[in-house]
C-alpha positions as CSV (number, residue, x, y, z in Angstrom):
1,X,80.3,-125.8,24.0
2,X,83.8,-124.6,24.0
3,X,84.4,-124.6,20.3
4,X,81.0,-122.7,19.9
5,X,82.5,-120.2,22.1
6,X,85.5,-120.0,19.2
7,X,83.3,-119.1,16.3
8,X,81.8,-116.8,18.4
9,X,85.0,-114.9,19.5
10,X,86.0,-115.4,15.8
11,X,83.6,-114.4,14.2
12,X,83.3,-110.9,16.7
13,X,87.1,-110.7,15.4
14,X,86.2,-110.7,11.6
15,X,83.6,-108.2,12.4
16,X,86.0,-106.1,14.3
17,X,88.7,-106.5,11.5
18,X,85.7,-105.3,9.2
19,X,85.0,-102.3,11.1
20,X,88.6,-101.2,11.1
21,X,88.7,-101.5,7.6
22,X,85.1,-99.5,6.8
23,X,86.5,-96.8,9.3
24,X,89.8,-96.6,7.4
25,X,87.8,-96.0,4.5
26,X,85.7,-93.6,5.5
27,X,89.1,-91.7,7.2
28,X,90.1,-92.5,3.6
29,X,87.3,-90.8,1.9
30,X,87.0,-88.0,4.5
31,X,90.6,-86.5,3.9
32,X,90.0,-87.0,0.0
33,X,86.5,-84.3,0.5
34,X,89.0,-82.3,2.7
35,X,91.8,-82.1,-0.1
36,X,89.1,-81.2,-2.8
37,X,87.6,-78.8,-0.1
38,X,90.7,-76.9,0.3
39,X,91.6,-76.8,-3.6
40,X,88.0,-75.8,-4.7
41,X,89.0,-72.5,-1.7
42,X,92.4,-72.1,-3.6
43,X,90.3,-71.9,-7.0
44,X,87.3,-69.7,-5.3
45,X,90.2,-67.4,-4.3
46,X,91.8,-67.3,-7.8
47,X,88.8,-66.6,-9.0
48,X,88.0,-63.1,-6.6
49,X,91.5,-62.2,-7.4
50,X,90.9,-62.2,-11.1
51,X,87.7,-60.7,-10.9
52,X,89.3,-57.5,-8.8
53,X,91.8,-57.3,-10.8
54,X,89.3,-57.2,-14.2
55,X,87.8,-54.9,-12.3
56,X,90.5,-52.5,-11.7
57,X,91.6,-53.2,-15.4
58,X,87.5,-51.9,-16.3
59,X,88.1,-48.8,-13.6
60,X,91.5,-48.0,-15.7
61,X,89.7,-48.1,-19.2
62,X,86.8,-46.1,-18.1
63,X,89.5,-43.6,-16.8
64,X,91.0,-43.4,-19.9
65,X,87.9,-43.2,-22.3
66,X,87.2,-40.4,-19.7
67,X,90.1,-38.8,-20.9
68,X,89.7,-39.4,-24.7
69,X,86.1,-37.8,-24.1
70,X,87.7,-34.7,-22.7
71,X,90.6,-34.4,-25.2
72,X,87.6,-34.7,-28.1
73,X,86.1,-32.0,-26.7
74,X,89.3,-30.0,-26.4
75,X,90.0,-30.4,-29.6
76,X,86.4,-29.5,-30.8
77,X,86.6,-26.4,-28.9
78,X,90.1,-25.1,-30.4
79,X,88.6,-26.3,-33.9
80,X,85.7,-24.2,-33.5
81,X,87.4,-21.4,-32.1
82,X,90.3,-21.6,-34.9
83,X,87.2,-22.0,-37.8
């Protein structure tokens, strides 16, 4: 009876060791979904940041055609006056 009392309290100990070892893995695998969490937010933020600045860059061009459109008509206004 006594050494059926052994396997038992061995084999609970195996399972125990077992369960440490799953629950490792699972810390394991947790902090790997936190590091690729946090580097898919570094790239989300890279990401905004070019897009603002892409779209200051289209703000700055459309500014500047602007200006193109008004020296063209500038210029066709002193040509027809001069013709």
């Amino acid at each position: 009876m006594h050494y059926g009392h052994a396997k038992i309290t061995n084999a609970i100990a195996e399972i125990t060791n077992e369960s440490a070892e799953i629950t490792n893995a699972i810390a394991e695998i947790t902090n790997a979904i936190a590091e690729i969490t946090n580097e898919s937010a570094e790239i989300t933020n890279a990401i905004a940041e070019i897009t603002n600045e892409s779209a200051e860059m289209t703000n700055a061009l459309a500014e500047m055609t602007n200006a193109i459109a008004e020296i063209t008509n500038e210029s066709t206004e002193i040509t027809n006056a001069l013709a």
